[in-house]
C-alpha positions in Angstrom: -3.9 9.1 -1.7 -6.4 9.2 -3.8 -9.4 7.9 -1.6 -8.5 10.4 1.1 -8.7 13.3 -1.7 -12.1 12.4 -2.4 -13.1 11.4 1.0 -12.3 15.2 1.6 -13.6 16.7 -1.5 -17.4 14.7 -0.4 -16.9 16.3 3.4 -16.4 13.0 4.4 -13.6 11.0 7.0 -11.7 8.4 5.1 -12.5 5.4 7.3 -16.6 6.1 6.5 -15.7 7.3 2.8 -13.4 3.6 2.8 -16.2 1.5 3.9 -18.6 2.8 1.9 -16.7 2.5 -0.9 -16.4 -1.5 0.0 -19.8 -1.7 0.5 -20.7 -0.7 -2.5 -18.3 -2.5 -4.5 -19.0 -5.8 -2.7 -15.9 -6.1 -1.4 -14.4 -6.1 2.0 -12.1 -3.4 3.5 -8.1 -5.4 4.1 -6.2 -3.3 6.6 -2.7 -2.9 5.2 -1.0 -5.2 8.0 -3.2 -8.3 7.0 -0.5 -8.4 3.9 2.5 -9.6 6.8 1.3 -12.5 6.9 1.0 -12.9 3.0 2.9 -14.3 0.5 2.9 -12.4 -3.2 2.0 -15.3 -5.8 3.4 -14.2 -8.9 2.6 -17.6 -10.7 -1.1 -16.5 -10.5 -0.7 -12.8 -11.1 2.9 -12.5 -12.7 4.7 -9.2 -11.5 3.7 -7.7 -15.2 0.0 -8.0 -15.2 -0.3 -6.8 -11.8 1.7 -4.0 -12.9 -0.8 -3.8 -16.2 -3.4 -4.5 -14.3 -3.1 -2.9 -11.1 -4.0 -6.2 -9.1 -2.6 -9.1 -7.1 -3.0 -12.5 -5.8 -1.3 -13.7 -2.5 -1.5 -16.9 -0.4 -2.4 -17.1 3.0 -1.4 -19.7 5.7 -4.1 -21.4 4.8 -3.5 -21.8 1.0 -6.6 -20.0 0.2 -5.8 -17.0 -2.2 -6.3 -13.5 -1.8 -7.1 -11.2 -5.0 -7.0 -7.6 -4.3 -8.3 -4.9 -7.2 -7.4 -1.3 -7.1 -10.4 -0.4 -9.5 -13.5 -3.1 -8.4 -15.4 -1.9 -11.1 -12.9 -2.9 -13.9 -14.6 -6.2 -15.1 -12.0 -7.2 -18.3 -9.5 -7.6 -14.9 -12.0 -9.7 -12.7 -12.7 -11.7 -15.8 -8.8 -12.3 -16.9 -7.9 -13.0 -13.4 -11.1 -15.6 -12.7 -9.6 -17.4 -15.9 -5.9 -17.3 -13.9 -7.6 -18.8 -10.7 -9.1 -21.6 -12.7 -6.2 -22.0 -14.6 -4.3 -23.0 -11.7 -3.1 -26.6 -11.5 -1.6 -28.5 -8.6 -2.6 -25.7 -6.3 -4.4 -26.1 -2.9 -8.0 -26.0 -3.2 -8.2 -23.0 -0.3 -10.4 -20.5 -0.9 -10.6 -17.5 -2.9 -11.1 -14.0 -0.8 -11.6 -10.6 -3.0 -10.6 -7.4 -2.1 
């Protein structure tokens, strides 16, 4: 992918290039299995916009909501889906994790 490509082209291993990368975005690293145990919740991010938007909210056991970014730096989507969270009526009140 496209992390690992760049990760090489800075003479750097993935895993370091990765958690920099999350460090400087402010956002933590999710290892890919954490999603098992998620559920996709297309009534917050409908299957379109996360298309559009390369994004997507999923619930967790807990009820607290996920939202995972492919571009952290993209602040028209953290601002669109912000307004979605808040939007959101009759939900659980769990928390809201980024990634």
């Amino acid at each position: 992918g496209w992390i690992e490509a760049l990760a090489e082209s800075m003479g750097g291993e993935t895993p370091a290039f990765t958690a920099a990368l999350a460090r400087f975005a402010r956002l933590p690293v999710v290892e890919p299995d954490v999603f098992d145990a998620l559920v996709l919740d297309t009534a917050t991010v409908p299957f379109v916009e996360a298309s559009t938007r390369v994004c997507a909210a999923f619930v967790s056991e807990d009820g607290g909501t996920l939202v995972v970014l492919t571009d952290p730096l993209d602040d028209a989507t953290q601002l669109w889906l912000r307004r979605r969270l808040a939007a959101r009526a009759g939900r659980p009140s769990g928390s809201t994790r980024w990634a």
